[in-house]
Backbone and ligand atoms as CSV (ligand in chain L), in Angstrom:
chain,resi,resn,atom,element,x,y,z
A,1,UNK,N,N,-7.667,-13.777,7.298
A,1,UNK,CA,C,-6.971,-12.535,6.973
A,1,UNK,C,C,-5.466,-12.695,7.206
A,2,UNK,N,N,-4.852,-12.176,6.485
A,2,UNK,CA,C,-3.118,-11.768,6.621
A,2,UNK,C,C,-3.045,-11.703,7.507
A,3,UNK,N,N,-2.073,-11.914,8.651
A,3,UNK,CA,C,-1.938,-10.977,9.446
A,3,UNK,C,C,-0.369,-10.322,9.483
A,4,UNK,N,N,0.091,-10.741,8.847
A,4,UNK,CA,C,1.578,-10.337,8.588
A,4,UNK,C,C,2.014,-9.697,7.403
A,5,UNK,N,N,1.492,-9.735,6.321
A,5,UNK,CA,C,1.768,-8.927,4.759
A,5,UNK,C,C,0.511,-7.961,5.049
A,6,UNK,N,N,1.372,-6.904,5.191
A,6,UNK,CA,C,0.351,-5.837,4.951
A,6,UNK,C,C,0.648,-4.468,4.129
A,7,UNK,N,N,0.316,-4.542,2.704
A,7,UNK,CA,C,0.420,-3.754,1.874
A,7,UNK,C,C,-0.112,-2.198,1.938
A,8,UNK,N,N,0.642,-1.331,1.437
A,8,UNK,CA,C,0.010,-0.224,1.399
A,8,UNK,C,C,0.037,0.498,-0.142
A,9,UNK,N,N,-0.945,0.496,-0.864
A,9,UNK,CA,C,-0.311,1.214,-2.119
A,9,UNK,C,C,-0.353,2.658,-1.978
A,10,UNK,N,N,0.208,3.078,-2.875
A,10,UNK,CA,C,0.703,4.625,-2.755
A,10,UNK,C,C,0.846,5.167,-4.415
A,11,UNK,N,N,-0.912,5.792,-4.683
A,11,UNK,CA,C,-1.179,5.829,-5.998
A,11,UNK,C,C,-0.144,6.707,-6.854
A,12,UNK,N,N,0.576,7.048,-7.395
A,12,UNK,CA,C,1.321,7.748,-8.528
A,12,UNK,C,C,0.476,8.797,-9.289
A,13,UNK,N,N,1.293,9.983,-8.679
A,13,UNK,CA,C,0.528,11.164,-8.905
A,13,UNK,C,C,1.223,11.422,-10.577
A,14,UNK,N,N,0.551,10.834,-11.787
A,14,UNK,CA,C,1.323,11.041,-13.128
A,14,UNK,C,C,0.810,12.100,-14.096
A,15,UNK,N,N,1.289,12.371,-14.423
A,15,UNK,CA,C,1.043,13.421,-15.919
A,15,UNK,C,C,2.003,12.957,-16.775
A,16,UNK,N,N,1.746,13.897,-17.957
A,16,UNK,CA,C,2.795,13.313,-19.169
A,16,UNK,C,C,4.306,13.652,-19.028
A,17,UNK,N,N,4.959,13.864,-17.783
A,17,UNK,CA,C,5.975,14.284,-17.724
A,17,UNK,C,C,6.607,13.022,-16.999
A,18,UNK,N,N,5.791,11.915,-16.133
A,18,UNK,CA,C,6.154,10.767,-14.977
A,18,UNK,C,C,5.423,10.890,-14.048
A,19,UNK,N,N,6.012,9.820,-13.261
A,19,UNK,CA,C,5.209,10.059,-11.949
A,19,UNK,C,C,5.756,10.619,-10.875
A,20,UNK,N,N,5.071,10.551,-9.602
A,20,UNK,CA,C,5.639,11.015,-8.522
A,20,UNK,C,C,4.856,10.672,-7.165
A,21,UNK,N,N,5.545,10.128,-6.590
A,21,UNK,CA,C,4.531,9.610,-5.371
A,21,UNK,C,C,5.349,10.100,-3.944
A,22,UNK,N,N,4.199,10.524,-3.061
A,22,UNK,CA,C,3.611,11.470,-2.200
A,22,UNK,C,C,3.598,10.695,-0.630
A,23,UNK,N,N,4.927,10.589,0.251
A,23,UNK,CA,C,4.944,9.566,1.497
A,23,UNK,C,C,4.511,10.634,2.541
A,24,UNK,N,N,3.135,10.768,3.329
A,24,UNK,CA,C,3.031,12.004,4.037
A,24,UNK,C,C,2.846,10.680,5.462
A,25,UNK,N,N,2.961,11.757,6.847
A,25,UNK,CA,C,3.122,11.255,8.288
A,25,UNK,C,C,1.556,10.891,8.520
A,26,UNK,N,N,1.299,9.957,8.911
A,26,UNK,CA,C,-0.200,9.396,9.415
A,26,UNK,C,C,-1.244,10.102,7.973
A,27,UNK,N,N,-0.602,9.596,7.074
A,27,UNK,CA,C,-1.925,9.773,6.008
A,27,UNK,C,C,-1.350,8.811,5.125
A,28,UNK,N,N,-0.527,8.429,4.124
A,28,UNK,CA,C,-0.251,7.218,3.151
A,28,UNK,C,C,0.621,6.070,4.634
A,29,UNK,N,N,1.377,7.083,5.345
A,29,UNK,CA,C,2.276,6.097,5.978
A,29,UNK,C,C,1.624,6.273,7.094
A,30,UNK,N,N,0.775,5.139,8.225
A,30,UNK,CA,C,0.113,5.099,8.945
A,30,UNK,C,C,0.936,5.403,10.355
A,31,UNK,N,N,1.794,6.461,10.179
A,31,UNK,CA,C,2.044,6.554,11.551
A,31,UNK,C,C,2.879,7.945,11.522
A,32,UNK,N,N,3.408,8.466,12.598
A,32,UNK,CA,C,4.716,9.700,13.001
A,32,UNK,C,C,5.600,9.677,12.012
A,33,UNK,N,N,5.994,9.718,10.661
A,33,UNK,CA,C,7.306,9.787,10.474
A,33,UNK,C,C,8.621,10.705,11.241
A,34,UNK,N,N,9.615,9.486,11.670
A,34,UNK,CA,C,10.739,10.691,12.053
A,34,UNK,C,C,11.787,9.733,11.632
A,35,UNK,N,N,11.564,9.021,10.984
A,35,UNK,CA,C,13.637,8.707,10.188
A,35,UNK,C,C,12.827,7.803,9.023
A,36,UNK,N,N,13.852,8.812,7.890
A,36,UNK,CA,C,14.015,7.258,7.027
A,36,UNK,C,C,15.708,7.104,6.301
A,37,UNK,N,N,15.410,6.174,6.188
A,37,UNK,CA,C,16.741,5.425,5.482
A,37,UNK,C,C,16.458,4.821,4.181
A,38,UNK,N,N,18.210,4.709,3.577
A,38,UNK,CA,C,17.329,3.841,2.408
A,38,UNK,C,C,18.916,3.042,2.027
A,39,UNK,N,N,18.664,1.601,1.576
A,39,UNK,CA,C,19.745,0.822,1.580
A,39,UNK,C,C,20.237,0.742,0.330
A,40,UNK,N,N,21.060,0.914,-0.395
A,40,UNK,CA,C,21.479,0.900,-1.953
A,40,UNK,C,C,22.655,0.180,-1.900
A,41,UNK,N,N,22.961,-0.525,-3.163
A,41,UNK,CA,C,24.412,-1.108,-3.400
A,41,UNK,C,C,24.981,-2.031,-2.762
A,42,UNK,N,N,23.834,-2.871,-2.638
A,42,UNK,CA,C,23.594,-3.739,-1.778
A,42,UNK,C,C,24.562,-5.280,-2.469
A,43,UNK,N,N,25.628,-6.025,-2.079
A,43,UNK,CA,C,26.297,-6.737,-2.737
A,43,UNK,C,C,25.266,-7.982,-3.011
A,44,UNK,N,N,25.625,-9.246,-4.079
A,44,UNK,CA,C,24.942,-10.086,-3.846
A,44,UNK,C,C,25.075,-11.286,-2.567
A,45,UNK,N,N,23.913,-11.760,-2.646
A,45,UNK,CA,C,24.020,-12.822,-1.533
A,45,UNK,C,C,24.448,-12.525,-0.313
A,46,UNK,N,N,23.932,-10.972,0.334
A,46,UNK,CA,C,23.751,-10.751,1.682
A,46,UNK,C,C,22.368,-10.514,2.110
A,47,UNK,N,N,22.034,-10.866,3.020
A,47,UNK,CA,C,21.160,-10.781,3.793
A,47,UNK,C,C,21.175,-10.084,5.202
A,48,UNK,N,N,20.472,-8.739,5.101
A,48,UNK,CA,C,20.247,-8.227,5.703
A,48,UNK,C,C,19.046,-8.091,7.084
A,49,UNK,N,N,19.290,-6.686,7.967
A,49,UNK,CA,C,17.855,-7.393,8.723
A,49,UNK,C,C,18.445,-8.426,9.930
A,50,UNK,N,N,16.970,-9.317,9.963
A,50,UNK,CA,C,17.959,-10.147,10.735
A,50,UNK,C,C,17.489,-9.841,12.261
A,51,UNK,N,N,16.442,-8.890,12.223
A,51,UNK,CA,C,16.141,-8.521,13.598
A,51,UNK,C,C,15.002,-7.908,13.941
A,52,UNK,N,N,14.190,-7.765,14.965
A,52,UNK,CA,C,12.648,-7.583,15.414
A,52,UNK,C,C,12.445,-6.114,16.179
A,53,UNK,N,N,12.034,-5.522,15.928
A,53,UNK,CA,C,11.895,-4.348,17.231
A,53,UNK,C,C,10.568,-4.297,18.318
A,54,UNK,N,N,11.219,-3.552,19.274
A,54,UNK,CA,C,9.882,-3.810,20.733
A,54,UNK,C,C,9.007,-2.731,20.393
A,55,UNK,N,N,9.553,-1.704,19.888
A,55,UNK,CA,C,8.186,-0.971,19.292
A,55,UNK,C,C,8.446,-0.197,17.903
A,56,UNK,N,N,9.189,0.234,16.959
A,56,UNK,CA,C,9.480,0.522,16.160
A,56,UNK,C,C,8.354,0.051,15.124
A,57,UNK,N,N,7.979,0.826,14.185
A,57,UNK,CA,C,7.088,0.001,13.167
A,57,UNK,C,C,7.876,0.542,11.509
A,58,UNK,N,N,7.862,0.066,10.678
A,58,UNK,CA,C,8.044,0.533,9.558
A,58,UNK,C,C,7.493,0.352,8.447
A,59,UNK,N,N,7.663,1.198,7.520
A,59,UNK,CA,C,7.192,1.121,6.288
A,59,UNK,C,C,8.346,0.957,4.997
A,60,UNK,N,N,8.361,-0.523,4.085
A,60,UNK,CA,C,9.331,-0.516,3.368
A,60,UNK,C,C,8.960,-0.536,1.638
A,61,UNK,N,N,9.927,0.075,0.976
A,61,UNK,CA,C,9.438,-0.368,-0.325
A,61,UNK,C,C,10.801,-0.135,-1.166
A,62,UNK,N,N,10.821,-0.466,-2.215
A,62,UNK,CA,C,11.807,0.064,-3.081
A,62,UNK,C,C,11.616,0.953,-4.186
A,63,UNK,N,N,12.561,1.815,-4.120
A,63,UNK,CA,C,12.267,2.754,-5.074
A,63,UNK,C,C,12.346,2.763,-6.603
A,64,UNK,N,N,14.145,1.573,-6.746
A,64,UNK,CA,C,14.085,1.365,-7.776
A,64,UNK,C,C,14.366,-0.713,-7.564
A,65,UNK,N,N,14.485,-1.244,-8.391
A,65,UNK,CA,C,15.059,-2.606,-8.512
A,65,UNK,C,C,13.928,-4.053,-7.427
A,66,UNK,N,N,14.608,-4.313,-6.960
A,66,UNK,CA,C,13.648,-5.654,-5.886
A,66,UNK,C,C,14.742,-6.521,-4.831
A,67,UNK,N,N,13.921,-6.508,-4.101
A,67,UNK,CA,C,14.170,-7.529,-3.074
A,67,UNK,C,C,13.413,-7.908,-1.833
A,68,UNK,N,N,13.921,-9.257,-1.812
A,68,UNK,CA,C,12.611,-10.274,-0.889
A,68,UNK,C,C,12.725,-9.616,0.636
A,69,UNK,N,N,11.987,-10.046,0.838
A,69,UNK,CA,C,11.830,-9.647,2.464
A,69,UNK,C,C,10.568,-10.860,3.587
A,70,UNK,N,N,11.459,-11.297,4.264
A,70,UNK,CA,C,11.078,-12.483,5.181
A,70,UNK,C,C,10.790,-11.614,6.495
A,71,UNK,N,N,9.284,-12.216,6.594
A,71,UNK,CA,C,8.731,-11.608,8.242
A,71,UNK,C,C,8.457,-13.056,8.515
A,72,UNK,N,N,8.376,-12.806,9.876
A,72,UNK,CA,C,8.221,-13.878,11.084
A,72,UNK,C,C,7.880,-12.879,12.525
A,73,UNK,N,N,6.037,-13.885,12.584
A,73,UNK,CA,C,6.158,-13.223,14.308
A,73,UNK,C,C,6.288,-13.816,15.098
A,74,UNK,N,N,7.186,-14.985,15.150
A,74,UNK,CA,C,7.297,-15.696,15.875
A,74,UNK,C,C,6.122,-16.979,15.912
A,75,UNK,N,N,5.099,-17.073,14.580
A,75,UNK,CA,C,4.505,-18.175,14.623
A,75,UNK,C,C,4.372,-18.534,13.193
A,76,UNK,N,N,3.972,-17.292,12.447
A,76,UNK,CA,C,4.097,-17.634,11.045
A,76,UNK,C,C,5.265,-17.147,10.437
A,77,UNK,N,N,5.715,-17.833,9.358
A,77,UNK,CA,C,7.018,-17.348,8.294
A,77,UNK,C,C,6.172,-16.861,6.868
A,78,UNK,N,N,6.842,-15.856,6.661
A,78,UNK,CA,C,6.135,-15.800,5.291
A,78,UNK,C,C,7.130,-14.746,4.175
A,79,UNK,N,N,7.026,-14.721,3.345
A,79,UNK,CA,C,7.939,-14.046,2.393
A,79,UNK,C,C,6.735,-13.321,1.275
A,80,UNK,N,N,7.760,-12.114,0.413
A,80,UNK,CA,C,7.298,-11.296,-0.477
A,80,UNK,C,C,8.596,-11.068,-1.061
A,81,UNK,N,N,7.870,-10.418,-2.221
A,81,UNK,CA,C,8.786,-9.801,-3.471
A,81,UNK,C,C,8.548,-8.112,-2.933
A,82,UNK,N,N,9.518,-7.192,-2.654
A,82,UNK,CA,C,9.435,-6.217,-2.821
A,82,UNK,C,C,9.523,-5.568,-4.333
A,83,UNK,N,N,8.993,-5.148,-5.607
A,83,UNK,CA,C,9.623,-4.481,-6.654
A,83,UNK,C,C,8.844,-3.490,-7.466
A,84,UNK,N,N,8.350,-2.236,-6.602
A,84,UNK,CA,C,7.253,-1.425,-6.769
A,84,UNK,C,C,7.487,0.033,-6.337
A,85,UNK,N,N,7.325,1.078,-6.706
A,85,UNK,CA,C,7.757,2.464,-6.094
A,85,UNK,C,C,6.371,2.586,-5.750
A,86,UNK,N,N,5.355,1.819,-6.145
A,86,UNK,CA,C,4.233,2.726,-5.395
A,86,UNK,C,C,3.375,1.727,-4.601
A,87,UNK,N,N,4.109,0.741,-3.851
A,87,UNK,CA,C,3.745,-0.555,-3.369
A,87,UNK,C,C,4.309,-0.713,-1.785
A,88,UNK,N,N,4.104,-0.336,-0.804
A,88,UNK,CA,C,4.829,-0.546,0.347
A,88,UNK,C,C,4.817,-1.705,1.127
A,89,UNK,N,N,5.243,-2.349,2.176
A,89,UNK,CA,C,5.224,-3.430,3.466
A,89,UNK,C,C,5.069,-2.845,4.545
A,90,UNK,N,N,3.950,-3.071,5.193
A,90,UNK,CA,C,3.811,-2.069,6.552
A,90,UNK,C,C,4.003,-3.178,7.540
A,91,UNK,N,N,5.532,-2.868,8.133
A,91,UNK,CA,C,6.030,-3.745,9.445
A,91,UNK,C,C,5.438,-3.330,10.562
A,92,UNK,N,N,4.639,-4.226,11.906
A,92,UNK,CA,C,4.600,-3.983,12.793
A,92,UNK,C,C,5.639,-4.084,13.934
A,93,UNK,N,N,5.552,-3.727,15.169
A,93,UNK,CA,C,6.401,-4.351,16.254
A,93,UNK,C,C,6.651,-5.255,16.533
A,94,UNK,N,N,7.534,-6.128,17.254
A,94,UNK,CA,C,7.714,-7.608,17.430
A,94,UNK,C,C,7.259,-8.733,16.138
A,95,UNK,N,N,7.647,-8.058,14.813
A,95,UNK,CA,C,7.907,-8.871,13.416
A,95,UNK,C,C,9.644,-8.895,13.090
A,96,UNK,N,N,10.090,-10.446,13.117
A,96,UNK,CA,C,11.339,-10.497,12.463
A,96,UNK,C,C,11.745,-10.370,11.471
A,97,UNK,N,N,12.838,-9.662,10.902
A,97,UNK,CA,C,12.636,-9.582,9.567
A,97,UNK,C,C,13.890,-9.548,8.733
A,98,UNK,N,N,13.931,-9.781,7.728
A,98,UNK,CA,C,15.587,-10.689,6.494
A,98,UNK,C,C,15.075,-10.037,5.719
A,99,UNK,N,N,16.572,-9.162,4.569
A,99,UNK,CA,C,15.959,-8.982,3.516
A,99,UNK,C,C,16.897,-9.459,2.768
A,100,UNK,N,N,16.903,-10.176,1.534
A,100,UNK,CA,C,17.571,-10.614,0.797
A,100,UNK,C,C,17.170,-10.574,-1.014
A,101,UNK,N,N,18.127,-11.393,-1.751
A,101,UNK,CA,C,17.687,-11.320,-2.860
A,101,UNK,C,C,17.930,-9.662,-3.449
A,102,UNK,N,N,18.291,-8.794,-3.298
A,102,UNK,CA,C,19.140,-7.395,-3.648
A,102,UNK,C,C,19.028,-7.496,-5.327
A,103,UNK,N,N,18.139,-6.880,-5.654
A,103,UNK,CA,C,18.788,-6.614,-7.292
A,103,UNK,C,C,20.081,-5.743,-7.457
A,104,UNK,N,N,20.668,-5.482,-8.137
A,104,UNK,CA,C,22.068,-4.706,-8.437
A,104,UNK,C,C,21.788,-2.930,-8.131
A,105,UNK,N,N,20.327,-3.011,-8.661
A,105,UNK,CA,C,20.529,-1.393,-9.161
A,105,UNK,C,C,19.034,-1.504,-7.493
A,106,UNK,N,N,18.930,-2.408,-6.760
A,106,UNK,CA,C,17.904,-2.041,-5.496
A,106,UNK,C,C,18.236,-0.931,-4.640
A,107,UNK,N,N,17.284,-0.031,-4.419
A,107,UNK,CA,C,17.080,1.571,-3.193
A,107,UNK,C,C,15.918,0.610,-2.850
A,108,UNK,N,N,16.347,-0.021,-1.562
A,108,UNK,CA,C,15.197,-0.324,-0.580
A,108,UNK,C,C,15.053,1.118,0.347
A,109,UNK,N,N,14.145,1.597,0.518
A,109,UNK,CA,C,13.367,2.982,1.046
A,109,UNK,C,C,12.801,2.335,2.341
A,110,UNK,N,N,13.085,2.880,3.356
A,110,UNK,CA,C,12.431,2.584,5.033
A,110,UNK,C,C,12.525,3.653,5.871
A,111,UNK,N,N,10.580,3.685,5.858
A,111,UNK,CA,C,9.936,5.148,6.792
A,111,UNK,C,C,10.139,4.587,7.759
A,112,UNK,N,N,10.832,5.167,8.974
A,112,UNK,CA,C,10.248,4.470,10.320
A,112,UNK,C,C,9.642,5.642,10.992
A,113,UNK,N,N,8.828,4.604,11.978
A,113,UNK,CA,C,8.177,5.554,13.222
A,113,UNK,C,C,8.940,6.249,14.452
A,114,UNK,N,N,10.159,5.939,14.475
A,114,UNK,CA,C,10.754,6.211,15.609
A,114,UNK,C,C,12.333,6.631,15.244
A,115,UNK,N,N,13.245,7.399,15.991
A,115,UNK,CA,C,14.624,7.776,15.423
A,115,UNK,C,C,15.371,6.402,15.686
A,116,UNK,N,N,16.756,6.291,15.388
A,116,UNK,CA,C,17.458,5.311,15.684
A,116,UNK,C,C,17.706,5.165,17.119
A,117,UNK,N,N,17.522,3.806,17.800
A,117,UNK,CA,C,17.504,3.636,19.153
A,117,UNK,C,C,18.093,2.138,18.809
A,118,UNK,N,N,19.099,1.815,19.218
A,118,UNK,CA,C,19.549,0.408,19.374
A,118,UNK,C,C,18.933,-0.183,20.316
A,119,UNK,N,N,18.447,0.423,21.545
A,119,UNK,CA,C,17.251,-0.489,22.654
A,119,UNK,C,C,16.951,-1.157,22.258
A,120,UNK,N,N,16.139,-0.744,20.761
A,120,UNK,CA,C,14.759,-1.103,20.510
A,120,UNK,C,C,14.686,-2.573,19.912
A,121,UNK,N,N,16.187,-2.610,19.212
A,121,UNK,CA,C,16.308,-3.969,18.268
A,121,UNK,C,C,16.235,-5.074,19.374
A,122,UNK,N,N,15.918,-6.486,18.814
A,122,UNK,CA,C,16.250,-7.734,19.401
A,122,UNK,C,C,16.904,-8.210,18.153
A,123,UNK,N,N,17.917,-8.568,18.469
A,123,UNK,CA,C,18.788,-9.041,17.329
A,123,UNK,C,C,18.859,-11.262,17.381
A,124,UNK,N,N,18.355,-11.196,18.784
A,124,UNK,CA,C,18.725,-12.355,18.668
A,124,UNK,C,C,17.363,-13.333,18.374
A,125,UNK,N,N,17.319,-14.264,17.612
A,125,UNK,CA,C,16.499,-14.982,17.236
A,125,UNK,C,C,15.760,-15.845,18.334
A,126,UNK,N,N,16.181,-16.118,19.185
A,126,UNK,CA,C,15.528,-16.940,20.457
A,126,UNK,C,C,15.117,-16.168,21.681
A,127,UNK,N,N,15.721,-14.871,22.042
A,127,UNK,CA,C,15.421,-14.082,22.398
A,127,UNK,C,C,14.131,-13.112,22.129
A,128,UNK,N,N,13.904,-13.285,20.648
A,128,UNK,CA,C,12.856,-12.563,20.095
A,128,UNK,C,C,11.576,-13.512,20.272
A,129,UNK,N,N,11.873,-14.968,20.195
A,129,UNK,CA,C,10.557,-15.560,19.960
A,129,UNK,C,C,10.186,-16.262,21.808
A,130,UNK,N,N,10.991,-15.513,22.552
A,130,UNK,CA,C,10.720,-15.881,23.884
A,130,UNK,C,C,10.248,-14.437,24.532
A,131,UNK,N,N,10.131,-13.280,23.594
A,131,UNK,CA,C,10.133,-12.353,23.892
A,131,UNK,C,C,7.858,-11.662,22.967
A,132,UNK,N,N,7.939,-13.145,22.000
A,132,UNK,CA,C,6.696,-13.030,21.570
A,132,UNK,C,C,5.370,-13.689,21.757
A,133,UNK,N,N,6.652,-15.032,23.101
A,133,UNK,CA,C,5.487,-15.809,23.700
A,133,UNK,C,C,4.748,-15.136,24.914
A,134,UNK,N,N,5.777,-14.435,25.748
A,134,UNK,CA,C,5.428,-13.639,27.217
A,134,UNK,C,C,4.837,-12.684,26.997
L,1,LIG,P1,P,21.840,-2.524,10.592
L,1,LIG,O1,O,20.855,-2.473,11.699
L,1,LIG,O2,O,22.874,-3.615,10.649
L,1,LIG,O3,O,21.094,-2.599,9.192
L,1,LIG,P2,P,20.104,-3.730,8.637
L,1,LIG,O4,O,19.108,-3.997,9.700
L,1,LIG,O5,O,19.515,-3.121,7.402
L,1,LIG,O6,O,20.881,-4.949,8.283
L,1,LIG,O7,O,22.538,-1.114,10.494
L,1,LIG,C1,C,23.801,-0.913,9.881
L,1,LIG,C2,C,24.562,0.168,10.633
L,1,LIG,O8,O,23.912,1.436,10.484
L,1,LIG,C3,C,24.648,-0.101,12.127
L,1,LIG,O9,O,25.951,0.306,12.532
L,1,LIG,C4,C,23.626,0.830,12.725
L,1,LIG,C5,C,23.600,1.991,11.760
L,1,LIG,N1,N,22.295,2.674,11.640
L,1,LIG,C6,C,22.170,3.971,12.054
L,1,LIG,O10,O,23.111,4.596,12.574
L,1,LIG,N2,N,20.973,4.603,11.896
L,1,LIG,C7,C,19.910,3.979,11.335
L,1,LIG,O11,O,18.824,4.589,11.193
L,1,LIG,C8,C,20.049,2.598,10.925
L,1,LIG,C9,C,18.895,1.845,10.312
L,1,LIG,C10,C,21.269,1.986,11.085
């Protein structure tokens, strides 16, 4: 089993007018929602991210355009294509994570479980994977 890509789809409620899809707290998005964000206008060839949280979990997807996204828990590396409005990445705690590859017109969308707390980040890469052996 995966243990690190973990998809959530999020069926598209459509009629002949479009669609519309439906992010509710502990029912599509498996947890509390209380913040989301969403990253747009994103230049090329930055890479974002870049960092692990001690308990934070999230849920990412894009709304419009694509971009990759690199998890690491400190044993496996693995990568995805984000480029789906009704397709999510359900991040756990202590997963590192890069996002790169930005299409022009990318709204990366991120539910989190928790408000903004800088505590929470480990930003540093050796720190994080000494922080996933203990
Ligand atoms: P940063 O953590 O660098 O973004 P990313 O992980 O996507 O590369 O955040 C950029 C700035 O925005 C930084 O100054 C912290 C601030 N910020 C908030 O104030 N609230 C938030 O919810 C987030 C995600 C970031």
């Amino acid at each position: 089993m995966d243990r690190l890509i973990k998809w959530i789809e999020f069926p598209p409620l459509g009629d002949d007018r479009g669609s519309l899809v439906a992010l509710e707290s502990d029912k599509s998005i498996p947890f509390n929602i209380k913040r989301i964000y969403y990253i747009f206008g994103t230049k090329q060839n930055i890479t974002r991210g870049k960092h692990a949280h001690f308990s934070l979990k999230q849920v990412l997807l894009c709304v419009t355009g694509s971009c990759k996204i690199l998890l690491d828990d400190g044993d496996v590396r693995e990568s995805v294509i984000l480029n789906s409005p009704t397709k999510g990445l359900l991040i756990e705690s202590f997963v590192w994570r890069e996002m790169s590859q930005f299409s022009s017109d990318c709204v990366l969308l991120v539910v989190a479980s928790e408000h903004y707390d800088e505590s929470d980040y480990i930003r540093d890469y050796d720190k994080f994977k000494r922080q996933v052996k203990s």
